[in-house]
N, C-alpha and C positions, 0 to 999 in steps of 0.2 A: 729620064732617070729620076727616080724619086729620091728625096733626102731621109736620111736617117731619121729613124722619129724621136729623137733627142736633143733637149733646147739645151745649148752651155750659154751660163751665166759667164761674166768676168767683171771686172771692176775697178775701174781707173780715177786715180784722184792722186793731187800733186800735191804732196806736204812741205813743199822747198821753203812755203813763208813759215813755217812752224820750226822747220828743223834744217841745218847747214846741210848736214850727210844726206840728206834727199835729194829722189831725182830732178831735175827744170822739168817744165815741160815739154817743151825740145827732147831732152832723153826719153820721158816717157812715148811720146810718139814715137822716137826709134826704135824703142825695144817690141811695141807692140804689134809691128806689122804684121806676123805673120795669124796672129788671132782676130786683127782687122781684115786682112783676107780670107778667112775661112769661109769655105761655102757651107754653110752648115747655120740652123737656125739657132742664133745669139741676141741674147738681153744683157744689154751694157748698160753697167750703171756707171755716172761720174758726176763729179763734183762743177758749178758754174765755172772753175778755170778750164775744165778739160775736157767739158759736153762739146765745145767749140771743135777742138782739134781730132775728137776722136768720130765726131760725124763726117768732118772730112775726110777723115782716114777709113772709114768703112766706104769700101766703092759702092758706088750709084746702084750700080746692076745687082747686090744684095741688098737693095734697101726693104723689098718684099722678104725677107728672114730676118729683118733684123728689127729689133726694140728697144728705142733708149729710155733711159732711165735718169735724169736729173734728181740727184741727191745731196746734201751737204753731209761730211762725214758726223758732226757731230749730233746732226739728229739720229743715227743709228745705235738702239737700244745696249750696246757692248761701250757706248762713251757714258755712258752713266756711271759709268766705273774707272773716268781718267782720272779724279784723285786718287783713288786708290791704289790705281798702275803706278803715279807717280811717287804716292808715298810706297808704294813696296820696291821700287828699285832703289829711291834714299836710302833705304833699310837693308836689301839684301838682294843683288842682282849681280852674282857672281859670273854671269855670262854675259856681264856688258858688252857694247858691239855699238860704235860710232856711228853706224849706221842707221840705227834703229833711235828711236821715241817712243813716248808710250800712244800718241796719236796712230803708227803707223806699226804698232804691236795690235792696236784695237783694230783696223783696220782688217787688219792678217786674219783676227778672231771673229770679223762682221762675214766670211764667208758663208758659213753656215745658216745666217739670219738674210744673204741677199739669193742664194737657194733658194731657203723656204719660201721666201716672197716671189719669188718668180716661176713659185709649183703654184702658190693660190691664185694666182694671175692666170698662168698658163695662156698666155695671150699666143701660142702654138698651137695648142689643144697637142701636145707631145704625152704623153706616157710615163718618158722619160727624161731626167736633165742630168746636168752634169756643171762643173766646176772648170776653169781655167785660166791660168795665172793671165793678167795681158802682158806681161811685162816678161816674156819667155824668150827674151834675144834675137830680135830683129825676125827677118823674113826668114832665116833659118831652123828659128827657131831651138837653136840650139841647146835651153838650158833644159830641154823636157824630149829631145829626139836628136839621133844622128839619121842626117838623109833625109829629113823632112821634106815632104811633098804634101802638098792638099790632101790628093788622093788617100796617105795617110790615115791622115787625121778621120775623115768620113768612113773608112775601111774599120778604125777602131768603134767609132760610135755605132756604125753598122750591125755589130757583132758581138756588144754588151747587151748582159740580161737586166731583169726590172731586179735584180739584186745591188749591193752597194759595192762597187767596183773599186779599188786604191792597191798603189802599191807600196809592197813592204817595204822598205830602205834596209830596216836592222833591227835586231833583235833585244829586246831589254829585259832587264830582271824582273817578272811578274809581280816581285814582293813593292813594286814603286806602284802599286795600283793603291795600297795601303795609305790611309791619309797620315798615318804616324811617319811615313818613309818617302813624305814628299818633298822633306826639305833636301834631303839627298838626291833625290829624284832631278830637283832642279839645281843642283852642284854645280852641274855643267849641259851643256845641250847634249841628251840621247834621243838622236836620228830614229824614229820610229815610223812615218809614212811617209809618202813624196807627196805635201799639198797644192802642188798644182797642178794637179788634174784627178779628180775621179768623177764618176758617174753614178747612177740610180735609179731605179724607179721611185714610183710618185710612196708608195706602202713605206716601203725597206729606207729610204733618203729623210722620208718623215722622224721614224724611229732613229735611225743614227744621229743625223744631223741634229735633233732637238736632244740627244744623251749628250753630244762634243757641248753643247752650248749649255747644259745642265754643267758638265766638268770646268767648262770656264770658267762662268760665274762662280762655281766652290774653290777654284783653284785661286784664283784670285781675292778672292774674300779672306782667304787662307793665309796670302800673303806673297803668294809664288806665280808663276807663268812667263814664260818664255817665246812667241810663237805660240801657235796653232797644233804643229805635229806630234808633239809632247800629251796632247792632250785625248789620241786617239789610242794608248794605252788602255785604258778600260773598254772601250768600244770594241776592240779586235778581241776581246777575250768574251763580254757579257753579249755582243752581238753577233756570234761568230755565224750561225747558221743565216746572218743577211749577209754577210760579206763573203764577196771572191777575192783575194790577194793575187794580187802581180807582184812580180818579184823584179827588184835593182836597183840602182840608181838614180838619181835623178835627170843624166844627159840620155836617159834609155826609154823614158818613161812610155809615151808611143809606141816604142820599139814592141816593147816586152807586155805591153799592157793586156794583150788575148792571150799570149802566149809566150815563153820567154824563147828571145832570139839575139839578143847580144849582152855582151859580158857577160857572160858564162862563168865565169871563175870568180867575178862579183858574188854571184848568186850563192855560191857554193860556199866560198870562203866565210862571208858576212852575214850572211841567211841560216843558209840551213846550217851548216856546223853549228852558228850560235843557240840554233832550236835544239840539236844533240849536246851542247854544252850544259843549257838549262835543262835538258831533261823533260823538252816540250816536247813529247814524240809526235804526237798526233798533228802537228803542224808542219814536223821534220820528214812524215811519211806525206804530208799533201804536197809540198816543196820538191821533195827527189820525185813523186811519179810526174808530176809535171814538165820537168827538165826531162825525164826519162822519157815519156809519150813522146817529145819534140825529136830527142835522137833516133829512136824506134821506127817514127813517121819521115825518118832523113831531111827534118826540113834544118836542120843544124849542121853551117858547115863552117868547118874551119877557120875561113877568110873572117865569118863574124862572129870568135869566140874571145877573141883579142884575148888570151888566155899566154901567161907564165909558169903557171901549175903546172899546167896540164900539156903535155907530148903529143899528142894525139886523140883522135877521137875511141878507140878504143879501149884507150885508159882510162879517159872521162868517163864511159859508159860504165867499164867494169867497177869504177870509183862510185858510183851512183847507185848502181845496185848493191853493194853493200852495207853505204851508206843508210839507204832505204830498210835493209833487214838488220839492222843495227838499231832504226829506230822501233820495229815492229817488234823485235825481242826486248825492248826498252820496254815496250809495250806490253810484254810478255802473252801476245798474240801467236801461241807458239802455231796455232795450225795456217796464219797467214805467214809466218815465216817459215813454217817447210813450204809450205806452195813456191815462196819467193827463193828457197835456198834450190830446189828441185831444177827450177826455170835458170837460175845459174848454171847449176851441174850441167842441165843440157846445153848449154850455150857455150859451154867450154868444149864441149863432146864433139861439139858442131862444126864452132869457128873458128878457124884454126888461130885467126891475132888474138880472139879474147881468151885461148888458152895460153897464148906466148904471156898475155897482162897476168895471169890469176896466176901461173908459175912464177914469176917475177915476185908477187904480194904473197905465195899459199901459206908461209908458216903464219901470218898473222888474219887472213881471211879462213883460213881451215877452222879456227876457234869461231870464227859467229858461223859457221856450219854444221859444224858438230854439236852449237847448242840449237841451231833450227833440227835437229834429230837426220843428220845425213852422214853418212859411217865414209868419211874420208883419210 
């Protein structure tokens, strides 16, 4: 069986002698096992305290997939800027977090710069690489997948294109791309991708990853930054035709990452409604046919919708396609919204539960039909 042609990077280094709220070494070895098991080709970078424990932690039998990396964090091009971090949270760092330094905020922001050095190396000869956290909760893995298995993991890498692969967490006001609206911007933390994990080709990863590290560098200069995810704001907007979006959470990441398959009502609630709130249609119509394809293709079933919204699967579907010609008349797409109001009408004609749903909702569904031009 051959492996995915896709190298992940990750990157392990112990900040406990810099900062109290850091992990020991001990915890980072526990949390990392299940990315030290991966059968999948990996270049790990770490610092001289944790080159030791993390070559032992990679088993013997991956030693042919796998390439370390000896690095100290502060030779990495993003600590050129640790005065800076530190005078900008003296000054204004309304999202303090015990947890955090500005050593292991730089850290968060070298991913992009330990990427790109590991596409010029290509010590794989892969195509492809990808990003992932090592510190993702043990062998479970649980802070980026529920049910984690290997098989997994290689199933996803398997199945990405040379495009730049991340998923969406939530939605934020487009006007924070503006450099006048940054201070607000960084008020508080707005959740905008899941950083540990995406992928890409060698093209599409180049141009992204060197635009987040261009945002760094100004964010910071500027006086602001937070993390990493804050920063893929202008990326998902200026780079939209290199990026595929997954949609959810961050315990789903895996899950949902080719296709969306759990929390469903995440998706719906925090996702797309926020794309129809803002009046983002064109990302509010890529979001519902996606969810829609997966119920269509029946591979969405109940047991992993973990859903409160939502009664049934029937509901969710008739909720989705409205949803969808809600955002296409945003759009004011009228001849793709009669197409979509049409394929309703029949599907009420048809089946007898999504006509029990659309009687339950018609006085308030009849108005986005009658303006998709369907005489109800």
């Amino acid at each position: 069986m051959s492996l995915p042609p896709v190298t992940l990077v990750t990157g392990c280094f112990c900040f406990s002698r810099f900062h109290g709220g850091a992990r020991s070494p001990e915890s980072c070895l526990e949390q990392m096992t299940a990315v030290m098991e991966a059968p999948c080709y990996l270049v790990i970078y770490a610092d001289r305290d944790m080159m030791p424990l993390v070559k032992k932690a990679r088993p013997p039998s991956l030693g042919r997939i796998t390439h370390f990396v000896e690095i100290q964090p502060e030779t990495l091009p993003a600590f050129r800027f640790l005065d800076k971090v530190r005078q900008n949270r003296a000054e204004y760092w309304p999202t303090r977090d015990e947890r955090t330094c500005a050593e292991t905020h730089l850290i968060t922001c070298s991913k992009m710069h330990l990427v790109l050095d590991a596409m010029d190396k290509n010590v794989f000869k892969t195509p492809r690489f990808g990003w992932v956290d090592a510190f993702v909760g043990g062998p479970t893995a649980r802070k980026i997948c529920e049910n984690y298995h290997p098989t997994l993991l290689l199933e996803v890498l398997a199945n990405v294109t040379d495009k730049f692969h991340i998923q969406v967490l939530n939605v934020c006001d487009k006007k924070f791309m503006l450099p006048e609206n940054k201070r607000e911007y960084y008020q508080e933390y707005r959740w905008v991708v899941c950083g540990s994990f995406f992928t890409c080709g060698i093209d599409a990863g180049r141009r992204v990853l060197r635009r987040v590290t261009e945002i760094f560098e100004a964010t910071t200069i500027a006086g602001y930054g937070h993390g990493e995810e804050m920063l893929f704001l202008e990326v998902l907007e200026e780079h939209k035709d290199d990026i595929v979006r997954a949609y959810g959470d961050y315990g789903q990441i895996l899950n949902n990452f080719i296709r969306p398959s759990r929390n469903i009502s995440y998706i719906t609630d925090f996702v797309l409604m926020a794309y129809l709130h803002y009046r983002y249609f064109d990302e509010a119509v890529e979001c519902a046919s996606a969810l829609l394809q997966e119920l269509e293709a029946h591979r969405l079933r109940l047991g992993g919708i973990d859903s409160s919204s939502y009664s049934s699967l029937p509901t969710m579907y008739m909720n989705l396609l409205f949803l969808r010609l809600q955002a296409v008349l945003g759009n004011r797409d009228y001849k793709k919204a009669h197409e979509y109001a049409q394929h309703i009408m029949s599907l009420t004609q048809t089946q007898p539960l999504l006509q029990t749903v659309y009687q339950l909702h018609k006085n308030s569904w009849d108005t986005h039909l009658r303006i998709a031009g369907m005489d109800v």
